[in-house]
C-alpha positions as CSV (number, residue, x, y, z in Angstrom):
1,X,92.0,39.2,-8.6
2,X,92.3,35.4,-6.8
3,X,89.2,36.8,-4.4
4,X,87.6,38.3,-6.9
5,X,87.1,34.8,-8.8
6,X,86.6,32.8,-5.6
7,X,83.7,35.2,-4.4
8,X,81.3,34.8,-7.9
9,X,81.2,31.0,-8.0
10,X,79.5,31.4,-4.4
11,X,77.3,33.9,-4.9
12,X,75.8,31.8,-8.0
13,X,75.2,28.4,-6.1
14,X,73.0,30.3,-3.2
15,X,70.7,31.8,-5.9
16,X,70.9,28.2,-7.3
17,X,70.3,26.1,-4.0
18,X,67.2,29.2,-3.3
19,X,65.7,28.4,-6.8
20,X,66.0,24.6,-5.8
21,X,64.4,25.2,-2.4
22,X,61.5,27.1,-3.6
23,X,60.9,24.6,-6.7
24,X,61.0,21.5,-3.9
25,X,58.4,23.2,-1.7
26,X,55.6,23.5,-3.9
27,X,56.3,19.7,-5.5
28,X,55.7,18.3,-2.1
29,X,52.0,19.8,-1.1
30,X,50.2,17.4,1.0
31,X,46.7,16.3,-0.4
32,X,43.9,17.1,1.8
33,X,42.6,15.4,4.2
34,X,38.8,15.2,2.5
35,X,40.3,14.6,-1.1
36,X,41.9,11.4,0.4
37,X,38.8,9.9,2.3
38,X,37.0,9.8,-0.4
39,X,39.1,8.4,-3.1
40,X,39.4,5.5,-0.2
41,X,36.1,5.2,0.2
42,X,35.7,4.8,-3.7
43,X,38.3,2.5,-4.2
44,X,37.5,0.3,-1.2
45,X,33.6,0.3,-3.2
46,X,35.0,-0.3,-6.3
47,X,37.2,-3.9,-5.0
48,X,34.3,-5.1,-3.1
49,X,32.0,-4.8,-6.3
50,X,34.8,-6.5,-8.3
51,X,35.2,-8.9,-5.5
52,X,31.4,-10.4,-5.2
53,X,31.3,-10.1,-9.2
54,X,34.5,-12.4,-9.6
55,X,33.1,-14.5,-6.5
56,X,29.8,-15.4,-8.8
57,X,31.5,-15.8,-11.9
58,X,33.8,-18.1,-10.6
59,X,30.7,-20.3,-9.0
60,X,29.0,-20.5,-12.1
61,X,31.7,-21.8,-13.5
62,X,32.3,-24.3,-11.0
63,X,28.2,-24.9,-10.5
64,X,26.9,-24.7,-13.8
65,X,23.6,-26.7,-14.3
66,X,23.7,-27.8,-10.7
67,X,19.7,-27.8,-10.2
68,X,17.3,-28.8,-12.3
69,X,13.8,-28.4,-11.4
70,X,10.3,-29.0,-13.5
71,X,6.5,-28.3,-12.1
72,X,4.0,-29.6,-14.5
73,X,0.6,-29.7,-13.5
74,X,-1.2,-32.4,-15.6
75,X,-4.9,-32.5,-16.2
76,X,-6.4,-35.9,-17.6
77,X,-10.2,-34.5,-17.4
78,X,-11.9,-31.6,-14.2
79,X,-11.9,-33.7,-11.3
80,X,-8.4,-35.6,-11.7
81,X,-5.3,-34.6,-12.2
82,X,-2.0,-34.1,-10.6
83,X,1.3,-31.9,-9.6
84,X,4.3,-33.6,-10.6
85,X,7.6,-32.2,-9.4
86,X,11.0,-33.5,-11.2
87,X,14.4,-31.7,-9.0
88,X,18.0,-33.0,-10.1
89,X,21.0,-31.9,-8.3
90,X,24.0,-31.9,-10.1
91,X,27.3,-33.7,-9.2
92,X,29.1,-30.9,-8.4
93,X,26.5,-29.2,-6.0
94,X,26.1,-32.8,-4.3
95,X,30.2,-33.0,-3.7
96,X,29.8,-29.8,-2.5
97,X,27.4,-29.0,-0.2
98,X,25.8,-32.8,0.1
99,X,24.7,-31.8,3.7
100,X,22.4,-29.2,2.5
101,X,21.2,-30.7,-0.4
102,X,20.2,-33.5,1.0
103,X,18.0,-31.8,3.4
104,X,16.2,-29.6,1.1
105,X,15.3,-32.9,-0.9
106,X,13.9,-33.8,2.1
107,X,11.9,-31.0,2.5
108,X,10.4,-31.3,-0.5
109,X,9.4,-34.7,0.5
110,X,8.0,-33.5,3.8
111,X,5.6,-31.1,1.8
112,X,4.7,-34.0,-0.8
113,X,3.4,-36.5,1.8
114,X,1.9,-34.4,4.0
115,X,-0.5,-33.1,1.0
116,X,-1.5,-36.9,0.2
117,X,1.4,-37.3,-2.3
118,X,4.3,-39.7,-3.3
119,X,7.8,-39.9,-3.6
120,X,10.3,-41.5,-6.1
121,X,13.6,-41.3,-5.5
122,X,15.4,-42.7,-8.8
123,X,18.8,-41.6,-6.5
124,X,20.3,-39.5,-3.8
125,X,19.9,-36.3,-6.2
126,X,16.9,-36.9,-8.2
127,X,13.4,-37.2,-6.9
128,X,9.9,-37.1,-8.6
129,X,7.1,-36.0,-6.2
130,X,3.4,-36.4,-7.4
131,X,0.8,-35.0,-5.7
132,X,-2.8,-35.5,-7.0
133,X,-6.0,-33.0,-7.2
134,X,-9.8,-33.3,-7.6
135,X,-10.7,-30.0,-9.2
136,X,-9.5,-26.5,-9.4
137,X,-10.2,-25.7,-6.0
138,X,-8.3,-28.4,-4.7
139,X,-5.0,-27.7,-7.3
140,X,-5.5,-24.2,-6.2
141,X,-5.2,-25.0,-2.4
142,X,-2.6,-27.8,-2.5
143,X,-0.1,-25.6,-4.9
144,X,-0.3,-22.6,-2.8
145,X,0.0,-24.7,0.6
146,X,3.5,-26.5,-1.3
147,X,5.0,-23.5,-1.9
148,X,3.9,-21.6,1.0
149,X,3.4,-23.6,3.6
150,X,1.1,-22.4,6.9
151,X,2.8,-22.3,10.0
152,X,2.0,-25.9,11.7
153,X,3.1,-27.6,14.7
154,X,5.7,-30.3,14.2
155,X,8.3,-31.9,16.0
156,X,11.6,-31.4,16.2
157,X,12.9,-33.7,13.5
158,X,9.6,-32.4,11.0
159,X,11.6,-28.7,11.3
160,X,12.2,-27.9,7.8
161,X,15.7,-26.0,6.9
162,X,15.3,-22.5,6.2
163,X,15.3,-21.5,2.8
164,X,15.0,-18.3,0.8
165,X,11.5,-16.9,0.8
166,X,9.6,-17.0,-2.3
167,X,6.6,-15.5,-2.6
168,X,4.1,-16.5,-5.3
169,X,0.1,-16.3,-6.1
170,X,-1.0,-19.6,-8.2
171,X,-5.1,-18.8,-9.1
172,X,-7.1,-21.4,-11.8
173,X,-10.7,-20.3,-12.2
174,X,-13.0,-22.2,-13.9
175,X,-16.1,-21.1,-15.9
176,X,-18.4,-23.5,-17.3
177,X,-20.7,-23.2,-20.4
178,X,-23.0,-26.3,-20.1
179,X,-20.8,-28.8,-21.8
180,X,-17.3,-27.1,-21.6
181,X,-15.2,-26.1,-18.9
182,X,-13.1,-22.9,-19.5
183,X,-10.0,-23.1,-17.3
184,X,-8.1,-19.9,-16.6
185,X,-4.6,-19.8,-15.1
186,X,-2.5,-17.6,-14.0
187,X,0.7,-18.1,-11.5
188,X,3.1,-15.3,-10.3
189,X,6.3,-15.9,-8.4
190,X,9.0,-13.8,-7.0
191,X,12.5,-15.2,-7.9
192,X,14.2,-12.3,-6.8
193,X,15.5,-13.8,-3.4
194,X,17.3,-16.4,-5.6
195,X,19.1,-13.7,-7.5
196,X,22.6,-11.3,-6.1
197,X,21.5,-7.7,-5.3
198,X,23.2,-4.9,-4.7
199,X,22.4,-1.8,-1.7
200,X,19.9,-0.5,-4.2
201,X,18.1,-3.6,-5.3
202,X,19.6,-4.0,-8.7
203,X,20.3,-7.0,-9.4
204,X,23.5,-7.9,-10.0
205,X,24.3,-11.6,-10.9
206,X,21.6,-13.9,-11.8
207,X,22.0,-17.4,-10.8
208,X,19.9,-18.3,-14.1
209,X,23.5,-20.7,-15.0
210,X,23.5,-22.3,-11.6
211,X,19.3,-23.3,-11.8
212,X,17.1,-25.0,-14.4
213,X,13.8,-23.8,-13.7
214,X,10.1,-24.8,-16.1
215,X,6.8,-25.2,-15.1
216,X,5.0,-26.9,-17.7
217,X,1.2,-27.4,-18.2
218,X,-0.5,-30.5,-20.0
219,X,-4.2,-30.9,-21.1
220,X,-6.1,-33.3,-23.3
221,X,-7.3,-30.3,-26.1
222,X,-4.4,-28.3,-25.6
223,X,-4.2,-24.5,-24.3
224,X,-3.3,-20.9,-25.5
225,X,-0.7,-18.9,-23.6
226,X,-1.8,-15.3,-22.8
227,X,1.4,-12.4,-22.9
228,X,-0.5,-9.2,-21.3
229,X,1.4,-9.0,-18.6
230,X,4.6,-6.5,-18.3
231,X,6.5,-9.4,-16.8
232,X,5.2,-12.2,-19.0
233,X,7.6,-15.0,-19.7
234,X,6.7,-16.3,-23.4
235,X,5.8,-20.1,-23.2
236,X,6.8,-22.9,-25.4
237,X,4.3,-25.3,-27.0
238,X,5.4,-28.7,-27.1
239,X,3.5,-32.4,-27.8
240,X,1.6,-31.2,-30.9
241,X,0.3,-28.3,-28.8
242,X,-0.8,-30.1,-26.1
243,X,2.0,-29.4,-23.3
244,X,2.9,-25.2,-22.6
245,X,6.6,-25.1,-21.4
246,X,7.5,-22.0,-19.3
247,X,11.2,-21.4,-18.8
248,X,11.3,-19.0,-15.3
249,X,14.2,-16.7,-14.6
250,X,15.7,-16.7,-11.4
251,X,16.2,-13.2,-9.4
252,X,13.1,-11.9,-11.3
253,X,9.1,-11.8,-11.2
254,X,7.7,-14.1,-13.8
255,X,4.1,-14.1,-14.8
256,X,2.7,-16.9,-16.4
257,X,-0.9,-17.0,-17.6
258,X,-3.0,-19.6,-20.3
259,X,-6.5,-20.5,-20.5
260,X,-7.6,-24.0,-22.0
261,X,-10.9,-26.0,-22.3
262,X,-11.7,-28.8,-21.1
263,X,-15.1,-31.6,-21.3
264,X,-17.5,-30.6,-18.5
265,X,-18.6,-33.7,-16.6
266,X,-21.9,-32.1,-15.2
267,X,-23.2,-30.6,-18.3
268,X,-22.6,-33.8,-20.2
269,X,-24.5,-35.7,-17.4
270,X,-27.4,-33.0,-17.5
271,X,-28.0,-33.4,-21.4
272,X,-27.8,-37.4,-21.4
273,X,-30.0,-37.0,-18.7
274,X,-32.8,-34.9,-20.6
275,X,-32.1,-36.7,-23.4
276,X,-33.3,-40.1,-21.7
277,X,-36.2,-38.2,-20.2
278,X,-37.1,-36.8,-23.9
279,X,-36.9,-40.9,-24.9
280,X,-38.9,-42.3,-22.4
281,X,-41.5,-39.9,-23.4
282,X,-41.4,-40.4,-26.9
283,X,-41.6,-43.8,-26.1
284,X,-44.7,-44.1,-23.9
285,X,-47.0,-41.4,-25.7
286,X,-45.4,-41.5,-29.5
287,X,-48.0,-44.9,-31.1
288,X,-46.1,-47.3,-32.6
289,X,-46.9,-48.3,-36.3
290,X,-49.5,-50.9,-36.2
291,X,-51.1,-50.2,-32.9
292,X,-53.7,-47.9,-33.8
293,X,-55.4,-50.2,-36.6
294,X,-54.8,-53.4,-34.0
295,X,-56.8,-51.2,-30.9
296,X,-59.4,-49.5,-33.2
297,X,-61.0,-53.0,-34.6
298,X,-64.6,-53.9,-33.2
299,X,-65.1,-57.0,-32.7
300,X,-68.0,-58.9,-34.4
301,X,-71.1,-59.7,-32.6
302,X,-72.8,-63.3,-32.2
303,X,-75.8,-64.8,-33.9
């Protein structure tokens, strides 16, 4: 009767310690070797995502407002006018990366004399550059050749720094109808090098907090701002109509287009010009009042 109960008890824990076993072996199935790749792969696309994204938020927050730049183009009548360029650079860009921004300032200044303008430097991060134009061919030329310039020879110490390509197509045509001058413009630029991309090409932070970008556009009679375009930026009018304010987006295409009129110097001069012809005339053939009585009298004879 003692083996009896000694033998049960036994028999019990080896079905138990089986059931145990069995229960234990199917818990502890390794993954696969493909399954496991590819949530790495995943995960290690997923941090480095996160990782650029916090990277940019956390320089905008540092950077914020550190460049400001304006192009206006100013027209005081056809043949004069003149590019003015206005670039800031904020306090905490200059602490920064002084080096660099120093040398893209001069850049600029490089371009700006070597297209017959001049340079005011109100500090060591703001300048004002001015360069001047004759007529719409010559704004057209000296625009395009500042913003992309030709390859030249210079020295070693004209070498400009490298910076990001940006590709743009500045056009003003000009039409005249005998005493008006109708001025069309129309300026595309490529911002997208400015802007953080992904593999794709989507964008995926804009630096639009770090730059302060307008072009701006003043004429005597004012001008209209034209909206056609799938990539239009809508422009501001300012100075009772009178100044058009575009505000450009970085790490996009912006398209800006306006036509405005302006006095035409040669058809002016050609009507004063037949006018005083028509005078003249009048004058010498037109009798005055008096002269016909005075030239028509005979005079008496003698005796």
């Amino acid at each position: 009767m003692g083996i009896n109960l000694g033998v049960k008890p036994v028999g019990r824990t080896i079905k138990q310690s089986s059931l145990t076993t069995r229960y234990s072996s199917r818990t502890a199935k390794p993954i696969k070797p493909a399954i496991a790749r590819k949530l790495s792969q995943q995960l290690g696309q997923q941090l480095r995502r996160f990782r650029v994204v916090w990277m940019m938020l956390l320089a905008s927050l540092l950077l914020s407002g550190c460049v400001q730049y304006d192009v206006g183009i100013n027209f005081e009548n056809p043949n004069r006018g003149e590019i003015v360029q206005h670039i800031k650079l904020g306090d905490r860009l200059s602490s920064l990366s002084g080096a660099s921004a120093q040398q893209w300032l001069e850049t600029v200044e490089q371009r700006t004399r070597r297209l017959g303008g001049k340079i005011r430097r109100s500090s060591n991060q703001e300048v004002t550059a001015t360069i001047p134009f004759s007529s719409g061919a010559d704004l057209n030329t000296k625009f395009n050749e500042f913003v992309n310039p030709t390859a030249k020879k210079v020295t070693a110490k004209q070498t400009e720094p490298a910076l990001p390509e940006i590709k743009s197509n500045f056009r003003l045509s000009q039409s005249n109808f005998l005493l008006l001058l109708r001025n069309h413009l129309s300026y595309t630029v490529d911002l997208r090098s400015l802007g953080v991309t992904d593999a794709k090409g989507d964008l995926l932070v804009s630096p639009s907090s770090l730059l302060d970008l307008e072009f701006r556009l003043n004429t005597p009679w004012g001008a209209r701002s034209i909206n056609t375009a799938s990539n239009a930026v809508n422009a501001e009018r300012r100075q009772q109509g009178h100044e058009l304010v575009w505000t450009l987006q970085p790490g996009q295409i912006n398209h800006l287009e306006a036509v405005f009129w302006l006095p035409s110097p040669l058809g002016i001069g050609t009507v004063v010009i037949v006018l005083l012809v028509l005078g003249g005339w009048y004058l010498k053939y037109q009798t005055l009042p008096g002269q016909t009585a005075t030239s028509t009298q005979v005079p008496a004879s003698e005796g």
